[in-house]
C-alpha positions as CSV (number, residue, x, y, z in Angstrom):
1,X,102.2,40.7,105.0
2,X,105.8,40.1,105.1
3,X,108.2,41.1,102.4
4,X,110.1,38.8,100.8
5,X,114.4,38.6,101.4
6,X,116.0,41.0,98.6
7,X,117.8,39.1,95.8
8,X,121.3,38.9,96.9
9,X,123.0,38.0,93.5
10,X,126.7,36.5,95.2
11,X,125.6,33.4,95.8
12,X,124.3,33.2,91.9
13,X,127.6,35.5,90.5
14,X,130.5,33.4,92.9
15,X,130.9,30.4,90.5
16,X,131.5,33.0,87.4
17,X,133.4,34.9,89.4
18,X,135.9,31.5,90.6
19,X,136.2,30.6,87.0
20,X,137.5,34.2,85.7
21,X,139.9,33.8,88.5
22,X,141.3,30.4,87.4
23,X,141.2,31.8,83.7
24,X,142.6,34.9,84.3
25,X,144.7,34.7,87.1
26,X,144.8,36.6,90.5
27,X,147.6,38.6,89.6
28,X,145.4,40.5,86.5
29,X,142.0,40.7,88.6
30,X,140.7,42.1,91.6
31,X,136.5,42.1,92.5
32,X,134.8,43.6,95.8
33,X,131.2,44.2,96.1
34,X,129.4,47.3,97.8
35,X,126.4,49.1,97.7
36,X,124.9,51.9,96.0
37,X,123.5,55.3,97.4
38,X,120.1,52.9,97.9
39,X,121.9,50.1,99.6
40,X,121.5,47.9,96.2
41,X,124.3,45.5,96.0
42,X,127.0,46.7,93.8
43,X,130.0,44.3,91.8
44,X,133.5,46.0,91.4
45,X,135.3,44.0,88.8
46,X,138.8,44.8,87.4
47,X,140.5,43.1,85.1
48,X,144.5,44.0,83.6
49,X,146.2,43.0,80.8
50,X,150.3,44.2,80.9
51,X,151.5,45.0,77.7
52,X,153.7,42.1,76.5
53,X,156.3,44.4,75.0
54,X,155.9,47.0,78.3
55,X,155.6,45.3,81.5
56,X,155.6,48.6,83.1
57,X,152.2,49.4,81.4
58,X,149.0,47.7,81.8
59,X,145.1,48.2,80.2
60,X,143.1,48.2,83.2
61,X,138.8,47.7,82.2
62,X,136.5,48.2,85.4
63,X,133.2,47.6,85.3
64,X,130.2,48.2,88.1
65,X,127.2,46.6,87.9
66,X,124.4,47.1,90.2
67,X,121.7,44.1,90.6
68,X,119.3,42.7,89.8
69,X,118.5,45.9,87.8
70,X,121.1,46.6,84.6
71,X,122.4,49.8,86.3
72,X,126.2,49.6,85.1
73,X,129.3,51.4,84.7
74,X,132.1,51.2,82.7
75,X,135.8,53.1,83.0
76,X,138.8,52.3,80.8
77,X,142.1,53.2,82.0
78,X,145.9,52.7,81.0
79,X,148.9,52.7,83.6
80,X,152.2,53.8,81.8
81,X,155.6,55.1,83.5
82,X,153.5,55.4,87.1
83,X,150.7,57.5,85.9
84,X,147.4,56.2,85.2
85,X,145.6,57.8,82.4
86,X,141.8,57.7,82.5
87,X,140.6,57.2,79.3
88,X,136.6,56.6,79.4
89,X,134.0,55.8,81.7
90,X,130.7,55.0,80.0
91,X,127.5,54.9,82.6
92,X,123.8,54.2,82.1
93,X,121.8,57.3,82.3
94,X,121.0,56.9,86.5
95,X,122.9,59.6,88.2
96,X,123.3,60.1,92.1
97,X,123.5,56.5,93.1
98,X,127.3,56.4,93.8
99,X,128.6,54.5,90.8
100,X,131.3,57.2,89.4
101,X,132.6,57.3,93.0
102,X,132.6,53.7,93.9
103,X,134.7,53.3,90.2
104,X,136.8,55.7,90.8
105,X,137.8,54.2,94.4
106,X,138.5,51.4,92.7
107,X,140.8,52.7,90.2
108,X,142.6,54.3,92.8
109,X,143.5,51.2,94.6
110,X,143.9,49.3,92.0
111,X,146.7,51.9,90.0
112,X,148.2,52.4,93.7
113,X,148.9,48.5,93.3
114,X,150.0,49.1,89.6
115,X,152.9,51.5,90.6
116,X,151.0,54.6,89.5
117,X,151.5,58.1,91.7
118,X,149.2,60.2,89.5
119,X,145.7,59.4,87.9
120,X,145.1,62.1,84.8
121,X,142.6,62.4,81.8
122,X,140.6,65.0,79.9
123,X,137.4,66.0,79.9
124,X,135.8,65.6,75.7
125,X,133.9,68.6,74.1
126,X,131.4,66.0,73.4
127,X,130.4,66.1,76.8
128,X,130.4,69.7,76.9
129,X,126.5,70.1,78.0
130,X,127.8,67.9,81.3
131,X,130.1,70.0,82.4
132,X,128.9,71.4,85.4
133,X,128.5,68.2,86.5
134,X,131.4,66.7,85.5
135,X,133.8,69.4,87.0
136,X,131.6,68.8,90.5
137,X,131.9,65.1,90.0
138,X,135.9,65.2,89.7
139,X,136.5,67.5,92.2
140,X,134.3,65.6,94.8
141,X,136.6,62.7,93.7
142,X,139.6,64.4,95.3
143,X,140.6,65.4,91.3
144,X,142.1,69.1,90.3
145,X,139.7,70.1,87.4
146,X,141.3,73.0,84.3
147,X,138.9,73.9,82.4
148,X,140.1,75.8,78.7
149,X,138.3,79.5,78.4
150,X,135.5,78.3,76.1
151,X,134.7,75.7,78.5
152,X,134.8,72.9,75.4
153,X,137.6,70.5,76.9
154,X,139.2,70.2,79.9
155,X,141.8,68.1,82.2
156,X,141.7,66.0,85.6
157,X,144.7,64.8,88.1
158,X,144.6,63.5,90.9
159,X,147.6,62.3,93.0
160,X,147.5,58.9,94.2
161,X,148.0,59.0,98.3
162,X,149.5,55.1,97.4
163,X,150.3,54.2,101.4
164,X,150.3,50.3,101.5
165,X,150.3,49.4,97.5
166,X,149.0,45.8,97.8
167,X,145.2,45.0,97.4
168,X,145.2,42.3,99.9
């Protein structure tokens, strides 16, 4: 019995993904696609908006989706005064496929060709029963990790090794 070809969702997603280009504009979005720990194709999309009144800083959204399952990923981040601040990231409850680490590669190419050195954030209290993890997770991801005494919040860096700073 022979299996059939997996679903390889590029040729289906390419249209959408020509269209945000025209509507956005190359300059505020970047896309790549991958694969996950189980070779499942993987969609990096980042999209920027600068701040009118700031050109210096930008809101940068990232989201990963993995098809044809609804496996996604989300991280918000801001770039202000060359240091990228890591404000969420949002995933569905699959751990170990390589999500977290693909987003985060992303980020970091993508605030290397924003102008940041430094990528920073803190870890909440509400994810206090993660943090094992978490701290694992970050430092994995090249990240410092301090963690306060009672172990309730915490803070990331990482410094940006920003060699060629275009995407291209």
């Amino acid at each position: 019995m022979t299996r059939a070809a997996p679903h390889d969702p590029r040729k289906r997603l390419r249209p959408l993904l020509a269209a945000l280009s025209a509507d956005w504009g190359e300059q505020y979005l970047r896309y790549r696609w991958a694969t996950d720990r189980r070779n499942a194709p993987v969609l990096l999309f980042a999209h920027w908006l600068e701040d009118a009144t700031d050109p210096a800083e930008a809101f940068l959204t990232i989201l990963v989706h993995v098809h044809p399952r609804a496996h996604s990923m989300i991280v918000f981040a801001q770039i202000r005064n060359q240091a990228a601040e890591l404000i969420d990231m949002k995933g569905s409850e699959h751990h170990n496929r390589g999500l977290g680490t693909l987003a985060l590669a992303f980020l970091d190419e993508i605030a290397c060709e924003l102008g940041a050195e430094t990528i920073e954030g803190w870890l909440s209290p509400v994810d206090l029963d993660h943090r094992p993890r978490q701290v694992h997770f970050y430092e994995k991801n090249g990240y410092t990790v301090w963690i306060s005494e009672d172990r309730s919040e915490g803070r990331i860096v990482k410094r940006l090794r920003c060699g060629d700073r275009s995407l291209s």
